[in-house]
MIDOSE-87959 format. One record per residue (C-alpha): residue in three letters; residue number from 0; x, y, z; chain. Coordinates in steps of 0.5 Angstrom, whole numbers. Example, Ala and Ser with C-alpha at 12.3 -4.5 7.8 and 13.67 -1.06 7.14 Angstrom:
BEGIN
<site><rest>ala</rest><nr>0</nr><u>25</u><v>-9</v><w>16</w><kette>A</kette></site>
<site><rest>ser</rest><nr>1</nr><u>27</u><v>-2</v><w>14</w><kette>A</kette></site>
//
This chain:
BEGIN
<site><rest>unk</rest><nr>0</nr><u>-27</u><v>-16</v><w>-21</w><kette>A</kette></site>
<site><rest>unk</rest><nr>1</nr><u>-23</u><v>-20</v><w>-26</w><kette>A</kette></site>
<site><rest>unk</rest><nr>2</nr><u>-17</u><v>-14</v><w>-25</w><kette>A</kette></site>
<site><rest>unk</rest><nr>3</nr><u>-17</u><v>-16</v><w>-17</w><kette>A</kette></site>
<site><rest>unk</rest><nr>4</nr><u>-18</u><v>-24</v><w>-18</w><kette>A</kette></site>
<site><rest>unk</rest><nr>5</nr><u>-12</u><v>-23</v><w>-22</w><kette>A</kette></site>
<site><rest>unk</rest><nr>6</nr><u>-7</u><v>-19</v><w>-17</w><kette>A</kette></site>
<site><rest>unk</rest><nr>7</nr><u>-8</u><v>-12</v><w>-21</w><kette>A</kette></site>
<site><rest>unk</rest><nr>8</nr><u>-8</u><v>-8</v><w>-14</w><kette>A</kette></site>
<site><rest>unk</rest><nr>9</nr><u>-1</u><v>-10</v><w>-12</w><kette>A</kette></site>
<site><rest>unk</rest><nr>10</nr><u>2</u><v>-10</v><w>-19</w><kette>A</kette></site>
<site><rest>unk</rest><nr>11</nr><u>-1</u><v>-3</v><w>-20</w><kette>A</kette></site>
<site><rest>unk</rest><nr>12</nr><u>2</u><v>0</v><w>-14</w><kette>A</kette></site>
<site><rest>unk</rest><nr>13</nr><u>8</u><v>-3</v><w>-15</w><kette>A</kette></site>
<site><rest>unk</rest><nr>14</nr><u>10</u><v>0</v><w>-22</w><kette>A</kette></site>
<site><rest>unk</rest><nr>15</nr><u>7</u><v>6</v><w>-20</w><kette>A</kette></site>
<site><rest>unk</rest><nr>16</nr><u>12</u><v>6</v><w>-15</w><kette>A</kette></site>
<site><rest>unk</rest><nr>17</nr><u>18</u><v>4</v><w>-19</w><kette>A</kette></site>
<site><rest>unk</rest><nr>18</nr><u>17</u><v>11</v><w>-22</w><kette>A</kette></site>
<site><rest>unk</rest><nr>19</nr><u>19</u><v>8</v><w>-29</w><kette>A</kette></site>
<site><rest>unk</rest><nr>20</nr><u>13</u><v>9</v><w>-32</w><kette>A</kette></site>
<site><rest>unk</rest><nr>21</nr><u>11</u><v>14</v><w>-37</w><kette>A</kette></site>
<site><rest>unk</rest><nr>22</nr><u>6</u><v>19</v><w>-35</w><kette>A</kette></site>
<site><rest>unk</rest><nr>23</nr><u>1</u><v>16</v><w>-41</w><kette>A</kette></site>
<site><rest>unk</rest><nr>24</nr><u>2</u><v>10</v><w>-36</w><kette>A</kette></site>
<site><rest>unk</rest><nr>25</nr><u>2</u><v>13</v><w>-29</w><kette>A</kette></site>
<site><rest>unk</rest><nr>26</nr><u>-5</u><v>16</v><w>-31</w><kette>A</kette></site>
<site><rest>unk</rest><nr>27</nr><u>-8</u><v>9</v><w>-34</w><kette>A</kette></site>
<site><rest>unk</rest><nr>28</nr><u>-6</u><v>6</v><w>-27</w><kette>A</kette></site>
<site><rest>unk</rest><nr>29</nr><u>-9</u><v>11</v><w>-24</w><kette>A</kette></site>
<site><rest>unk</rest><nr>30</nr><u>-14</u><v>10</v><w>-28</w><kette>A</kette></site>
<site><rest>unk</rest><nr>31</nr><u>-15</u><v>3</v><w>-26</w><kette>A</kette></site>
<site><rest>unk</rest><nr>32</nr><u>-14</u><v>3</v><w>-19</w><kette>A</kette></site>
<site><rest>unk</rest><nr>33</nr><u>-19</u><v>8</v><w>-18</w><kette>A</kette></site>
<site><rest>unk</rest><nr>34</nr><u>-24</u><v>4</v><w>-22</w><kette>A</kette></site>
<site><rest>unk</rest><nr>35</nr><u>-22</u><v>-2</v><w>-17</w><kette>A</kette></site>
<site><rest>unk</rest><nr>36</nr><u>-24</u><v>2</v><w>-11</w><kette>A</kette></site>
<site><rest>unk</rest><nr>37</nr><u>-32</u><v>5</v><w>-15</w><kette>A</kette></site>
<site><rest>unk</rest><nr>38</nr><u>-33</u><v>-3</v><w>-11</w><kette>A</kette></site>
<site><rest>unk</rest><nr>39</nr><u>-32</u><v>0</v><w>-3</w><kette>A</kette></site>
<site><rest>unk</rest><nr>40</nr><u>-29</u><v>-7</v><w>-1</w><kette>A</kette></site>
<site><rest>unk</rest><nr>41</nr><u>-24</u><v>-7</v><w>-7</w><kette>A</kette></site>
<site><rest>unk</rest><nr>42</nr><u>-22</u><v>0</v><w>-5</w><kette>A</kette></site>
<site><rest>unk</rest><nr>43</nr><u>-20</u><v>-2</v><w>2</w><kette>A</kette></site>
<site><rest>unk</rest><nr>44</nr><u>-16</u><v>-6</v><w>-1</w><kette>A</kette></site>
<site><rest>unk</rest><nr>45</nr><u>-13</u><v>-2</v><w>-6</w><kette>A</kette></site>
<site><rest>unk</rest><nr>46</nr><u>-11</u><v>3</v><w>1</w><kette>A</kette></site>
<site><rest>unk</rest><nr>47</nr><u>-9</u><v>-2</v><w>6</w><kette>A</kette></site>
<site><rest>unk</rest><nr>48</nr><u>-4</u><v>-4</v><w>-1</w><kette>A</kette></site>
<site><rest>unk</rest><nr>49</nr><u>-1</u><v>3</v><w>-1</w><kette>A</kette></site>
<site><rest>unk</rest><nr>50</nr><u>-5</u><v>6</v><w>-6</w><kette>A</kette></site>
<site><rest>unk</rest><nr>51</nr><u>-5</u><v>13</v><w>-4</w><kette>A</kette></site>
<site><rest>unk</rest><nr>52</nr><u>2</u><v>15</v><w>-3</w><kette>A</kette></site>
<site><rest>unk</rest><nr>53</nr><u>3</u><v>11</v><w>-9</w><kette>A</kette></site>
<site><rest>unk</rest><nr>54</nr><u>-1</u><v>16</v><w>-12</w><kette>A</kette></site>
<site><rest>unk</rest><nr>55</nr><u>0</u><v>21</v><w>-10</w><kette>A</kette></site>
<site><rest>unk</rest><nr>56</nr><u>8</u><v>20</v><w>-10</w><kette>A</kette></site>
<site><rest>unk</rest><nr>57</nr><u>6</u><v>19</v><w>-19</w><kette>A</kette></site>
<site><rest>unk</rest><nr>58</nr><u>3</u><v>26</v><w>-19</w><kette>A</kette></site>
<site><rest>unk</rest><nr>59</nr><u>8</u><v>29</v><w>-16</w><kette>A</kette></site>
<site><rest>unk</rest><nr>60</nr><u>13</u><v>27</v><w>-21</w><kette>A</kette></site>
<site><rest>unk</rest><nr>61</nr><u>7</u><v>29</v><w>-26</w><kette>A</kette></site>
<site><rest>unk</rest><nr>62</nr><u>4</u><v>34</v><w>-24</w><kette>A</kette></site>
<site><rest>unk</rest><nr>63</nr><u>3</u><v>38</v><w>-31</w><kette>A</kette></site>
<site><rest>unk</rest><nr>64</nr><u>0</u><v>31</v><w>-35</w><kette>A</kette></site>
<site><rest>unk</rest><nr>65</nr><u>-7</u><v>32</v><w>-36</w><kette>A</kette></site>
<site><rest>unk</rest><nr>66</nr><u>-8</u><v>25</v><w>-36</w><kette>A</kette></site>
<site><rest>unk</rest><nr>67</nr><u>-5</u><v>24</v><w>-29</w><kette>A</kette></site>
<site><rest>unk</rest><nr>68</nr><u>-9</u><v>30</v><w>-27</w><kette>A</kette></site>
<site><rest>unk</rest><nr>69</nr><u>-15</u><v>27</v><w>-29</w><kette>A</kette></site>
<site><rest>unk</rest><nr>70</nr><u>-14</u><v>20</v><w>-26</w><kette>A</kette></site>
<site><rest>unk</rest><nr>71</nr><u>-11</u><v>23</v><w>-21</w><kette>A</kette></site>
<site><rest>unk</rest><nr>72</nr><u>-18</u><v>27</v><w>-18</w><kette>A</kette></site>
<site><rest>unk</rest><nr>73</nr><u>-22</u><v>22</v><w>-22</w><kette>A</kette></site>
<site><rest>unk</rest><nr>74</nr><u>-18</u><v>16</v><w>-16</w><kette>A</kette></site>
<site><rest>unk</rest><nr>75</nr><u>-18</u><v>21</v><w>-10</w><kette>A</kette></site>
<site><rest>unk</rest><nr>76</nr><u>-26</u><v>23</v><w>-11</w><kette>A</kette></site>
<site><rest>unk</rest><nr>77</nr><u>-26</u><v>15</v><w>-10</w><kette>A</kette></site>
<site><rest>unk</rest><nr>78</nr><u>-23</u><v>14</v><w>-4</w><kette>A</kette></site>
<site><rest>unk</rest><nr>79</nr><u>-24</u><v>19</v><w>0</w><kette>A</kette></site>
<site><rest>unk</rest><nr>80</nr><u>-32</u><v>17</v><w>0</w><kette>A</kette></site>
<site><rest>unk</rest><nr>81</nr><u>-29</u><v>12</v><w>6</w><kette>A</kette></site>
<site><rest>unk</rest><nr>82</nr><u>-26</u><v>14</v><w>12</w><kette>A</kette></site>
<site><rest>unk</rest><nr>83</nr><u>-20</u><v>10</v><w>12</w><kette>A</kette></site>
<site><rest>unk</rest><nr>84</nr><u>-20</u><v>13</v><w>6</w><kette>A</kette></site>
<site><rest>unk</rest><nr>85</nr><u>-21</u><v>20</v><w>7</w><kette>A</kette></site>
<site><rest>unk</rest><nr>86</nr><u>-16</u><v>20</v><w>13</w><kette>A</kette></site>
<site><rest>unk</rest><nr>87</nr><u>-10</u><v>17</v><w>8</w><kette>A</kette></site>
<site><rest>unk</rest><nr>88</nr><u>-11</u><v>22</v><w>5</w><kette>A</kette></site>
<site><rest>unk</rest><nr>89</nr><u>-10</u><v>27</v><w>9</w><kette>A</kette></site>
<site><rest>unk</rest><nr>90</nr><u>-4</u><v>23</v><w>12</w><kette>A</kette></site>
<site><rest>unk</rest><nr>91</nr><u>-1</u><v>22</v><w>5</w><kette>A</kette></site>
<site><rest>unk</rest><nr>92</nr><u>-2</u><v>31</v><w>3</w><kette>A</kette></site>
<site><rest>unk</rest><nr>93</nr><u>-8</u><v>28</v><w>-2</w><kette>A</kette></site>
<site><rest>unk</rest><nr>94</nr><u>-10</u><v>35</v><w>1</w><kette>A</kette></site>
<site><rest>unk</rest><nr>95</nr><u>-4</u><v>39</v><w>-2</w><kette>A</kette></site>
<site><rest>unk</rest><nr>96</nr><u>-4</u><v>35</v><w>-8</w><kette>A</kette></site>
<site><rest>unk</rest><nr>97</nr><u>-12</u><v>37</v><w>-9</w><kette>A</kette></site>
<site><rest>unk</rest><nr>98</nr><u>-11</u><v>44</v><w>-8</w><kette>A</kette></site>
<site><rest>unk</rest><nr>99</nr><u>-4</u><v>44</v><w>-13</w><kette>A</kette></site>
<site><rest>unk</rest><nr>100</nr><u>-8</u><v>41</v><w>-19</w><kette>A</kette></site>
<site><rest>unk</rest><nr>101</nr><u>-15</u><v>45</v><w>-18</w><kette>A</kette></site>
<site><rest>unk</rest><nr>102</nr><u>-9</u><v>51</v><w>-17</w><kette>A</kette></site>
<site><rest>unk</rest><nr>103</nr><u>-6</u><v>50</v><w>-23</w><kette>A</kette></site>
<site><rest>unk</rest><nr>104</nr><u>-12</u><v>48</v><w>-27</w><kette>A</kette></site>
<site><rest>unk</rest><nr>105</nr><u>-18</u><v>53</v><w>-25</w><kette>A</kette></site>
<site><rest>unk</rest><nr>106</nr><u>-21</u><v>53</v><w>-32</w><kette>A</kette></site>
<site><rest>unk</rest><nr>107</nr><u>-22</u><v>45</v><w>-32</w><kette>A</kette></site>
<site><rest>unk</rest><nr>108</nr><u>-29</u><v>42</v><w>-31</w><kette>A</kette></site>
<site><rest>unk</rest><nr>109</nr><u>-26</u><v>35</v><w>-30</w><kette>A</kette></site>
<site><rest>unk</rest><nr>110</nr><u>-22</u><v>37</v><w>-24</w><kette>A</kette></site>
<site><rest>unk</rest><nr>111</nr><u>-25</u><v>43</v><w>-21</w><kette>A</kette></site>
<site><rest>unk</rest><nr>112</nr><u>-31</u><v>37</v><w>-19</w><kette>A</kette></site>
//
């Protein structure tokens, strides 16, 4: 609650957008993104800003960071329990992202769930 009273989703989304962050840093984003969106009306608001194809386009630049991984599957399993959500998803190639991590590492638990 404090984070999204703070401004924390469009901030978030913006430096994940720069793509200046390191890996360390995207995933901790992500991490917090996917935090905001576990309170379903904070998680609209966290896809309406843009969330997901910010995410996405973050993985993608590192995609072999476990972290981001792991922030990235934790952030996807989230915001694909709405609908809108879901459907970004699908439009932003979270489908794509989903099967190149569980591809890639199909001995992880974490990110096989």
């Amino acid at each position: 609650e404090e984070l999204v009273k703070e401004g924390a989703i469009p901030e978030l989304i913006s430096m994940l957008n720069s793509g200046k962050g390191s890996a360390k840093a995207n995933a901790a984003m992500i991490d917090a993104l996917g935090r905001i969106c576990a309170i379903p009306v904070h998680g609209a608001s966290v896809v309406q800003a843009g969330g997901i194809p910010a995410v996405i386009a973050a993985f993608n630049r590192d995609p072999d960071d476990i972290g981001v991984v792991h922030s990235t599957a934790a952030f996807m399993q989230q915001v694909a329990k709405t609908p809108e959500g879901a459907a970004e998803l699908v439009n932003n190639d979270g489908i794509g992202a989903i099967v190149r991590m569980m591809t890639k590492f199909a001995d992880n638990i974490p990110v096989q769930s």
